[in-house]
Every structure is written in structure tokens, then in C-alpha cells.
C-alpha atoms as one frame of an Amber mdcrd trajectory, in Angstrom:
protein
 140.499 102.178  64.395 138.519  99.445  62.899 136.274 100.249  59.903 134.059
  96.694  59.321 131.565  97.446  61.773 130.819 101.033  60.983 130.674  99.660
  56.982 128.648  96.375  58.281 126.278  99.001  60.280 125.501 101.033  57.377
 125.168  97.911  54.895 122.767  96.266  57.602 121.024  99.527  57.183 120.505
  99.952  53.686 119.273  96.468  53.539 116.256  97.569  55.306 112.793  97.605
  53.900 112.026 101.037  53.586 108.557 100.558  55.265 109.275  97.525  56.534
 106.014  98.054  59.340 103.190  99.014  56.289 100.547  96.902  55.402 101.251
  94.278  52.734  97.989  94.209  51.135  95.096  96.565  50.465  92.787  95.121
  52.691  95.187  96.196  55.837  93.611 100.160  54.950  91.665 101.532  57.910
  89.248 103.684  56.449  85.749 105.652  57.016  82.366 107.107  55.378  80.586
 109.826  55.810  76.532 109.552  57.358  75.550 112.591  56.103  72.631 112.070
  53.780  73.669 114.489  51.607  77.045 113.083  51.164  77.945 110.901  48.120
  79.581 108.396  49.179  79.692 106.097  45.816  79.051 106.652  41.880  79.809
 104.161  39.649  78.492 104.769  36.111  78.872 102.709  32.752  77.959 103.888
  29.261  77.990 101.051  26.430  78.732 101.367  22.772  74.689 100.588  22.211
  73.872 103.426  24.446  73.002 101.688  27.285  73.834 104.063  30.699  73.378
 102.705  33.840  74.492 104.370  37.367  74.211 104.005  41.199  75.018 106.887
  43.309  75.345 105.847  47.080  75.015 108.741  49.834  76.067 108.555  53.567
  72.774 107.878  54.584  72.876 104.086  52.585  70.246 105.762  49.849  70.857
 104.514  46.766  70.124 105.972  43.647  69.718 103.824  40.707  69.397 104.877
  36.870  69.384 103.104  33.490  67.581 105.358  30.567  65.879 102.114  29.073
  64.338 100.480  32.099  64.342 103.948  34.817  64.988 104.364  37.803  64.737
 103.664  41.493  65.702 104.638  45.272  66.682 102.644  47.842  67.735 101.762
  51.234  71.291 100.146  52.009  72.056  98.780  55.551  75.089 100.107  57.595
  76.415  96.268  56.503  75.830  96.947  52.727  77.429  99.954  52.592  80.776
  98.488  54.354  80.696  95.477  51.867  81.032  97.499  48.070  82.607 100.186
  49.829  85.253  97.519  50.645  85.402  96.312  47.117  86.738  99.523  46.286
  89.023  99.997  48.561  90.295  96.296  48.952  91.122  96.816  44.959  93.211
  99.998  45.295  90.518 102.135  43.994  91.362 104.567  47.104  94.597 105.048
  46.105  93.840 105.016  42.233  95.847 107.480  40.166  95.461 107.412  36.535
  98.956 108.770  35.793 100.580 106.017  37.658  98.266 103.671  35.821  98.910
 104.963  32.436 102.692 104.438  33.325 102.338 100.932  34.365 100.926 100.589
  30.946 102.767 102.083  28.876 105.862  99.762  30.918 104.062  96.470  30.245
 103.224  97.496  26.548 105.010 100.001  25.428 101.685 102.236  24.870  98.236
 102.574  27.048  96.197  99.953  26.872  93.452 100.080  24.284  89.903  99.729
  25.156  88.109  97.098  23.305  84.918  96.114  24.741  83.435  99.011  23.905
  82.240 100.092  27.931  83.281 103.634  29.839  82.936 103.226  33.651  83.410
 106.833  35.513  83.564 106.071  39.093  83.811 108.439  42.567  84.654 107.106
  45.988  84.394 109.551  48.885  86.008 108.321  52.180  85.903 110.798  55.427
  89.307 109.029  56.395  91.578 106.269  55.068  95.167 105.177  55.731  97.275
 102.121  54.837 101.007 102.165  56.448 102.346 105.049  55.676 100.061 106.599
  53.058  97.524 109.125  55.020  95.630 111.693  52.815  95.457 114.855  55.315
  91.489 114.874  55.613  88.673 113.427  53.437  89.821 111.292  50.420  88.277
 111.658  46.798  88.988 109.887  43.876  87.086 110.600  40.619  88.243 108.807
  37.691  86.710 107.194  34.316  88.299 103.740  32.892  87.612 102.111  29.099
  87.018  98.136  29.164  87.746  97.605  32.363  86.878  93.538  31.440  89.049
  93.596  28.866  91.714  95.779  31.103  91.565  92.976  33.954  92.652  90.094
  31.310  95.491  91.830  30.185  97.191  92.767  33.612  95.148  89.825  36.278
  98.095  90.825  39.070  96.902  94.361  39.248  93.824  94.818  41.950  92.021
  98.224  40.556  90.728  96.322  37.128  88.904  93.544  38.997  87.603  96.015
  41.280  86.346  98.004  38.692  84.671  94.811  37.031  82.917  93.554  40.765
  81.526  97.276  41.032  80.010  97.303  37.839  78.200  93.573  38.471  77.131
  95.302  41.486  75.494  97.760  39.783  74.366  95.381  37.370  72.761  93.499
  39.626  71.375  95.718  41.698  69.220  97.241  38.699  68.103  94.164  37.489
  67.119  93.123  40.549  65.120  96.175  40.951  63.880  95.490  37.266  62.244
  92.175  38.421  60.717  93.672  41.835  58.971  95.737  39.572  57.283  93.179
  37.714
């Protein structure tokens, strides 16, 4: 009996992506939000070393809630559109599949300790999806991530191939923006 093919069979195997058919990138994730206006969809908030707190809270609905304690605060009205484009800024940056222990280990593996924040900002975000998938990774149910992040800015220098920091950063100019935009229509 001839063993090469049964060995070539089995090498052929193991040289086999193990998911060979998932999505290469995070903006292959099929995903969903809630309409229910009483469902948060979106929170990003920042707090500064000078005290400065800003914060958007986004519901199913597209209201927006908008906050910074110097200037105040304001309420408004996304379109279906809006909502799909910084809800995709999140999830095209891995923020979906964000865990901060797996974070903290790629760290620690680049340099040898967690990173140090250094420009002084907290950002505490929550994304809320009713359903989300990419390849083979399919949370049974809604998804919910929660997590806070020090210097994100300063994060995304230090490690520009990794998605979630960058994210992070475009969220917060969102907010940014968004506020002082509100700011001026004030005026």
C-alpha cells in the first residue's frame, strides 16, 4: 500500500487557510441598527486634561444628543444616510469587534508594557448594533461594546496598521465637529 498520497492529502490539508472564505477586511461586516427611539445607538464621549467634556449620544431614531459643559447643549435630527455613515466609521475600524484585553496584549507585544497615554484626552465610547457578522464571527443577538481609551491621537501614531485608533480619532472629529457646528448655528 502506498503512503504519499494519504501524507500529500493531509499536508494539502493543513496548508489550508483556516477561514479561507471570511472577509479580509472590516468593511466586508454586514451589520444593523436599531429604529427604536429609545435605543442608543452611539455615545462617544471625551474628557480633556482642562476639563473640557464633550459627548454625542445617537438613538435609533437618528436624534442626536449633543453636550459640552462650556458651550451646552443641543438636539438634533440625523438622516437614515447619516446614521449609516459614523456608524460605519466604527465598524469599518474594528470598533465592533473591540476587546480591550486583546488590545492591551497587542501592546504589551509591541512594547513590552501598555501603551501610555500622553495627550492628556479619555474617550469612553458605546456602539449598539441589532446584528453584525464578518466571516465567521457572529455575536448570537444584539452586539454591545462599551469601552473607554486614553490618547487615542497619540495611540494611532504609535501603532498606524491597527484600524480601532484611527477610528477612535474620526469619531471624536465627528463629534467635534458636530458641536461646533452647532456652536456657530447658534450665533
Amino acid at each position: 500500500m502506498c503512503k504519499v498520497p494519504i501524507i500529500f492529502v493531509f499536508l494539502s490539508w493543513l496548508m489550508i487557510p483556516a477561514h479561507a472564505d471570511e472577509p479580509k477586511t472590516l468593511n466586508d461586516a454586514i451589520w444593523t441598527v436599531s429604529t427604536d427611539p429609545t435605543k442608543p445607538l452611539l455615545k462617544i464621549s471625551t474628557s480633556g486634561m482642562d476639563g473640557t467634556r464633550r459627548s454625542a449620544l445617537l438613538y435609533g431614531d437618528g436624534r442626536l444628543q449633543l453636550e459640552h459643559n462650556y458651550y451646552g447643549n443641543w438636539e438634533q435630527q440625523l438622516s437614515t444616510e447619516e446614521i449609516h455613515a459614523i456608524i460605519s466609521i466604527a465598524v469599518t475600524h474594528g470598533l465592533a469587534e473591540w476587546d480591550s484585553e486583546t488590545i492591551l496584549a497587542r501592546q504589551v507585544h509591541k512594547y513590552g508594557s501598555p501603551f501610555p497615554g500622553v495627550d492628556g484626552l479619555y474617550v469612553g465610547i458605546l456602539l449598539s448594533l441589532e446584528s453584525y457578522e464578518r466571516g465567521s464571527y457572529k455575536p448570537s443577538g444584539p452586539l454591545s461594546r462599551s469601552f473607554g481609551v486614553r490618547s487615542p491621537r497619540s495611540a494611532a501614531k504609535h501603532f498606524p496598521d491597527w484600524p480601532e485608533y484611527p477610528g477612535i480619532e474620526k469619531l471624536v472629529k465627528w463629534l467635534r465637529d458636530r458641536i461646533e457646528a452647532a456652536r456657530k448655528a447658534d450665533k
